[in-house]
C-alpha positions in Angstrom: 3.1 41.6 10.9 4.7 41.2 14.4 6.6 38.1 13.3 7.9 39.9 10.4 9.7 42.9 12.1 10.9 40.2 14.9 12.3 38.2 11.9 14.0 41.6 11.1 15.1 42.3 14.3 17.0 39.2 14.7 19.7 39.1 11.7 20.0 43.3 12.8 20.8 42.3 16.6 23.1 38.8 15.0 25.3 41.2 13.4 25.4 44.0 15.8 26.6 41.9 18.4 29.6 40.1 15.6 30.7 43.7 15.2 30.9 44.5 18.3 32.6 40.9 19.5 35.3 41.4 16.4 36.2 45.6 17.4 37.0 44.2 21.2 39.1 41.7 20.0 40.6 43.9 17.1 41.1 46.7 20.7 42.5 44.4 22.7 45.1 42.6 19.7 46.0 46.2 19.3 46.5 47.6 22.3 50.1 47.8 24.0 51.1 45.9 26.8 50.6 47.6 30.2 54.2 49.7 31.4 55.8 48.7 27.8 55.8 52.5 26.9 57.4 53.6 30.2 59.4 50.9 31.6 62.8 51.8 32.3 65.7 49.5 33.6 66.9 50.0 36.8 70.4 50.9 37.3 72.5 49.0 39.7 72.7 50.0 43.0 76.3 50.6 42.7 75.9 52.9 39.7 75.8 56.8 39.7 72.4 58.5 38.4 72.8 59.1 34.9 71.9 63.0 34.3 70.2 63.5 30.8 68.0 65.8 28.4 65.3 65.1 27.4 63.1 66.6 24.5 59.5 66.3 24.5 57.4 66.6 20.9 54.5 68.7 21.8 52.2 67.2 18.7 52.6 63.9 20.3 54.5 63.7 23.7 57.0 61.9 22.3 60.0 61.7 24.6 63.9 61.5 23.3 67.3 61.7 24.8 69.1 65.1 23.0 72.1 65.2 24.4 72.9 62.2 26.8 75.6 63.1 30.3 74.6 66.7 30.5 74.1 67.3 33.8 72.0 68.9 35.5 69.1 67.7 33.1 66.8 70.1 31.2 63.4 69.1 29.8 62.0 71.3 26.7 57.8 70.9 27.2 54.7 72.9 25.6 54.0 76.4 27.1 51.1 76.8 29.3 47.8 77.8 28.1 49.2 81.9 28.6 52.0 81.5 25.9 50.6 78.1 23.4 53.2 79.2 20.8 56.6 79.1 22.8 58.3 76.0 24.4 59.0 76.1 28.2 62.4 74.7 29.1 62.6 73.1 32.5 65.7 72.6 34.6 65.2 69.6 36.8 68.4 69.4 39.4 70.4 66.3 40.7 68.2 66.9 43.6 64.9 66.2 42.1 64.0 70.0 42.3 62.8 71.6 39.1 62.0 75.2 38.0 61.3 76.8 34.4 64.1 78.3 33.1 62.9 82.1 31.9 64.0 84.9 29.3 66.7 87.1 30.7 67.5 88.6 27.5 68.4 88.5 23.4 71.8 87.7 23.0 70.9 88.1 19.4 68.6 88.9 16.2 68.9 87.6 12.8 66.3 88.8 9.9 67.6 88.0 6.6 66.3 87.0 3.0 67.8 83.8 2.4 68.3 82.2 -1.2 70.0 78.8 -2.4 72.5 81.1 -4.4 73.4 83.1 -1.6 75.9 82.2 1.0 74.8 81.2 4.5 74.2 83.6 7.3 76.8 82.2 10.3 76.3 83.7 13.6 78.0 83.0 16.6 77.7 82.9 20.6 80.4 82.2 23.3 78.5 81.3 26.8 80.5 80.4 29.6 80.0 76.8 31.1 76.7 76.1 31.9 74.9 78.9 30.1 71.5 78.4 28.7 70.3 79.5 25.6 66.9 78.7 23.5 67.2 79.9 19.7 64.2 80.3 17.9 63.9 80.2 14.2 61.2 80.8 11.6 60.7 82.3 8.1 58.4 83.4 6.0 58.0 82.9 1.6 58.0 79.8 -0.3 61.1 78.8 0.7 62.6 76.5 3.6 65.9 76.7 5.8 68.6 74.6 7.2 69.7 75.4 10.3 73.4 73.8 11.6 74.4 74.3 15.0 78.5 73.2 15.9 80.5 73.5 19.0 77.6 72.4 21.0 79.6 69.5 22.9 77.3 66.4 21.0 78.3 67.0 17.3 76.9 69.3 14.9 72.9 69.2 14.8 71.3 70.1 11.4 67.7 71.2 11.1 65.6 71.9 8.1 62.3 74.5 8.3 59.8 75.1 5.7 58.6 78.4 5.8 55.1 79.4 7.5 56.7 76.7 10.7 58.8 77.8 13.8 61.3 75.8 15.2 62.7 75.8 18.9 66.3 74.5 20.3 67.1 74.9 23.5 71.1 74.4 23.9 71.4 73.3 27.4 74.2 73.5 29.7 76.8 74.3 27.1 80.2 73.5 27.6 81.8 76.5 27.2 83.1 76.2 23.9 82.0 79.1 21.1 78.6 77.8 19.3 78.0 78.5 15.3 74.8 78.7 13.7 74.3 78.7 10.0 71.3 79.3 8.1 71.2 78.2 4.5 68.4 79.3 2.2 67.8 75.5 0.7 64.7 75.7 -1.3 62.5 79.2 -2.5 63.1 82.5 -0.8 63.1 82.6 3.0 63.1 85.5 4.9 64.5 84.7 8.3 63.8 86.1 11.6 66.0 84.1 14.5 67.1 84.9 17.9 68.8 83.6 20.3 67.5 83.8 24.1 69.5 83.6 27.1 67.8 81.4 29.8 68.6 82.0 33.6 
């Protein structure tokens, strides 16, 4: 009996140890190379810093350049635990300091119902040099939204939003120039709520 639940045993403890060999060398085939993610060339020494803004995907911390020569360079990153549902925008200065940029006020509120066969809602804001501004948008229905921004200094940005989601732009050291923003009811009813916030 002893011989028959070693015999057992064995094949059991074979294969345990195959699985185990063949998922570390499945890890390690699949695993990326150490600093690949995060190396970044170094500029010459003769070269100015480049100053740049940077948005940051809270789902997955995915990091990508918005608006390249801006200057200084802002940083949109997920609230603290206090505030989970809002973006924090971060200034960081050609000194290396940083601070979060806060609410000073709404420059503006938009709630409309939004339908393909309506025309788009187009609101406007015209911040001096330098101003910054985070414009938040959501809807509610079975609908979705495009959102176009122009005048913002790096082309005109479109957006789409499918209603029940929230979607948050910061526009960053503008350039001074007046900024549109259109909302067009693309799918299903939307009812819109937007607002744009004035940073300081």
């Amino acid at each position: 009996m002893a011989s028959d639940e070693r015999d057992g045993r064995v094949p059991l403890t074979v294969l345990t140890v195959l699985a185990l060999a063949a998922g570390a060398a499945w890890w390690r085939a699949a695993a990326p190379e150490p600093g690949a993610a995060t190396a970044v060339p170094a500029p010459p020494a003769s070269a100015e810093p480049i100053a740049r803004t940077w948005r940051v995907d809270p789902s997955t911390g995915d990091a990508w350049p918005a608006r390249p020569g801006r200057d200084p360079t802002p940083l949109a990153l997920r609230a603290p635990a206090t505030a989970p549902d809002r973006s924090v925008v971060i200034r960081v200065e050609d000194d290396g300091t940083s601070r979060v940029l806060q609410v000073s006020h709404v420059v503006w509120r938009e709630t409309s119902d939004l339908t393909p066969d309506r025309p788009p809602v187009v609101r406007q804001v015209n911040p001096s040099r330098g101003d910054d501004y985070r414009l938040t948008v959501s809807c509610s229905g079975d609908g979705a939204v495009a959102v176009q921004l122009s005048g913002t200094g790096s082309g005109d940005a479109r957006r789409f939003l499918r209603c029940g989601g929230r979607l948050e732009l910061p526009l960053l050291g503008d350039t001074g120039a007046p900024v549109l923003v259109r909302f067009t009811g693309v799918r299903g009813r939307a009812e819109l709520d937007a607002r744009l916030e004035a940073l300081y």
